[in-house]
N, C-alpha and C positions, 0 to 999 in steps of 0.2 A: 448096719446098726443105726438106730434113730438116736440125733440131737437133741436133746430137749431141754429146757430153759434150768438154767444151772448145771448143766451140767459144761465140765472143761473142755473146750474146743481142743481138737486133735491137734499137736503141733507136726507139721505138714513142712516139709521141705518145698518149697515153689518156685517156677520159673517165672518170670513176670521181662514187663521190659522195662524195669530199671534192676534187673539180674538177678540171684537166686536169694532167696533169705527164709526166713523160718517164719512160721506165721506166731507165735509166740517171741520172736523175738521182736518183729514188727509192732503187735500191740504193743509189748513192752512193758510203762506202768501209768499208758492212755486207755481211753476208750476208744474202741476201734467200731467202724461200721464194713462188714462185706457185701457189696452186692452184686448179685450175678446175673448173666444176659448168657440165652442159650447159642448166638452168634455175634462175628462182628458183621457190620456194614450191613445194620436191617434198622431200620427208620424208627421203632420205636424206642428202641434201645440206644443210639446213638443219641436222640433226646434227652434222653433220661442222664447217659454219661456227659451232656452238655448241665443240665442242672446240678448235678453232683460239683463240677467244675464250675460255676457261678458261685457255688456256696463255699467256696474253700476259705474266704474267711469268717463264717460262721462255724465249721469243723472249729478252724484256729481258736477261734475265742469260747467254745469247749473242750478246748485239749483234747478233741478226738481223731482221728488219723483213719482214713478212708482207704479202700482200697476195693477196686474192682477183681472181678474173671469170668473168665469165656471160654469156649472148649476152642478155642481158637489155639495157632502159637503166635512167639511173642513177634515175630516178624508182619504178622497182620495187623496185632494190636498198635505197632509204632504205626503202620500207613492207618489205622482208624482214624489213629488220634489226631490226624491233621484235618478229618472231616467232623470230627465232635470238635475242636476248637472252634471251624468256620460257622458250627451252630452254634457253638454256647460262645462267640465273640471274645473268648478269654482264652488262656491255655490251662490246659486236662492237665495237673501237677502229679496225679496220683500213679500209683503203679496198676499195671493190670496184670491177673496172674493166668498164665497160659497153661488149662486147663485140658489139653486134648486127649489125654489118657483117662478122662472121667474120675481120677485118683478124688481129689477136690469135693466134686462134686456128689460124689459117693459118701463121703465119708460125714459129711453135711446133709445126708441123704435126701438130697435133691432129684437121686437118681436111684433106681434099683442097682443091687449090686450084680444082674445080668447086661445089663446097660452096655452098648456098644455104639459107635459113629461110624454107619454104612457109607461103604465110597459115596459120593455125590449127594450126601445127605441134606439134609434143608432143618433151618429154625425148628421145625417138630419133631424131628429126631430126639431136641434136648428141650424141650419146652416148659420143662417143669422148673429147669434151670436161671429161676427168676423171681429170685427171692434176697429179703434184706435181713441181714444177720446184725446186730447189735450185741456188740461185747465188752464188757465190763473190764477193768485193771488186772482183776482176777484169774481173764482169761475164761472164766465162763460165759456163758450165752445167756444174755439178759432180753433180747426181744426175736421174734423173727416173722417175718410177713411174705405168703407166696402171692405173686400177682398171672394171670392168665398174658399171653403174651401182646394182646389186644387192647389193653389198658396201661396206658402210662404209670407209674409208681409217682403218688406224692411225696415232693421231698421234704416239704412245708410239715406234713403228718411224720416224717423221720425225724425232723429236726425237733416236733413238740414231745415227741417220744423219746427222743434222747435227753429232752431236759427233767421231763417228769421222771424219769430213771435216776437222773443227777442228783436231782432234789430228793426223789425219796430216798437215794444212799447215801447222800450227807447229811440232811436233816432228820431221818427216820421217822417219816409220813406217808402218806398214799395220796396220789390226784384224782377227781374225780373224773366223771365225763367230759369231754372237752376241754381240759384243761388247761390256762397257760401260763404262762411266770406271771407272776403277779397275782392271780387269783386264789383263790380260798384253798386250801389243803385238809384231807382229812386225819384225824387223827388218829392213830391203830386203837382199836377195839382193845388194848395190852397195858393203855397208858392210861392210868385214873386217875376222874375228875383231878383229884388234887396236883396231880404230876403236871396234866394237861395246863393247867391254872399257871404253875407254876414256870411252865415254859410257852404257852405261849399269852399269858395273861388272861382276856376274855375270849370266848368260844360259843358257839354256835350249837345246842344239842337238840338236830334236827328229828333226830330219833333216837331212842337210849343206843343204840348201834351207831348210829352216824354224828358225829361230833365235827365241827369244819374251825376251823381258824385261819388268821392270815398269819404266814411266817414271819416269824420277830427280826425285826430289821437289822 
């Protein structure tokens, strides 16, 4: 069954190695980010879980709560995590969820629901399994991006993603291309002139559809 934006993540009982929990109990009433790697101990992906781990106090100062998996079990993830620390120079605080029955993975459909791990299988077995899920309080799926497994994931582009997500769920706006805090916000096509005016004072009407303003301080 396909994920798709709004709609509620499966609550998923999961092993990880910091022990089992719910993935609905995990998010909680934060935002949460998943992202997944098709193995552990493969160079591009251990990168990736060293950036994740450099940024943990950016998570912190958006209330968002990280969390990896891999079709790995959790006994491989603990020895990972001591070669993504010696990359990312910090310690990997997050949990990773050990993934090897494709349950996860499936359900997030990262993976067809024939989907199996051939004895001696290798990173392409699971390749699809490399992707970032952004989830709201609600527990719905608010963003998701698949990357090939040859391309590092930006996290600089998660992190501007998850603020433009913040912002338009507490402010009730849109960003445009490129977006970043601080810059011009659009205003929904729903909110008129005089509304606009009223909340954010002067504005921008770039075209009778695109209205921009700065957010009221």
């Amino acid at each position: 069954m396909s994920l798709r934006i709004n709609d509620t993540i499966p609550d998923l009982t999961v092993e990880t190695d910091h022990g089992t929990m719910s993935l609905h109990d995990f998010v909680g009433d934060h935002w949460a980010i998943l992202f997944s790697h098709p193995k552990d101990f493969t160079p591009v992906c251990t990168t990736e879980f060293g950036a994740v781990a450099q940024l943990a106090d950016e998570w912190e100062k958006r209330g968002t709560k990280v969390i990896g998996v891999s079709v790995d079990g959790e006994e491989d993830h603990k020895k990972w995590k001591a070669d993504i620390e010696t990359v990312a120079g910090t310690k990997a605080g997050f949990p990773i969820i050990a993934d090897a029955d494709l349950v996860l993975s499936k359900a997030f459909d990262m993976l067809p629901a024939e989907a199996y791990l051939p004895d001696g299988r290798t990173p392409a077995d699971s390749a699809t399994v490399r992707s970032v899920f952004i989830i709201g309080p609600d527990k719905k799926l608010k963003l998701s991006m698949t990357y090939p497994m040859t391309v590092g994931r930006n996290f600089a582009e998660v992190l501007r993603a998850l603020d433009g997500l913040q912002t338009s769920a507490s402010q009730g706006v849109a960003t445009p291309a490129n977006w970043n805090v601080g810059d011009d916000v659009i205003i929904p096509a729903s909110v008129s002139d005089a509304d606009a005016t009223a909340k954010f004072g002067t504005f921008n009407k770039v075209l009778p559809y695109l209205r921009t303003a700065k957010l009221p301080s």
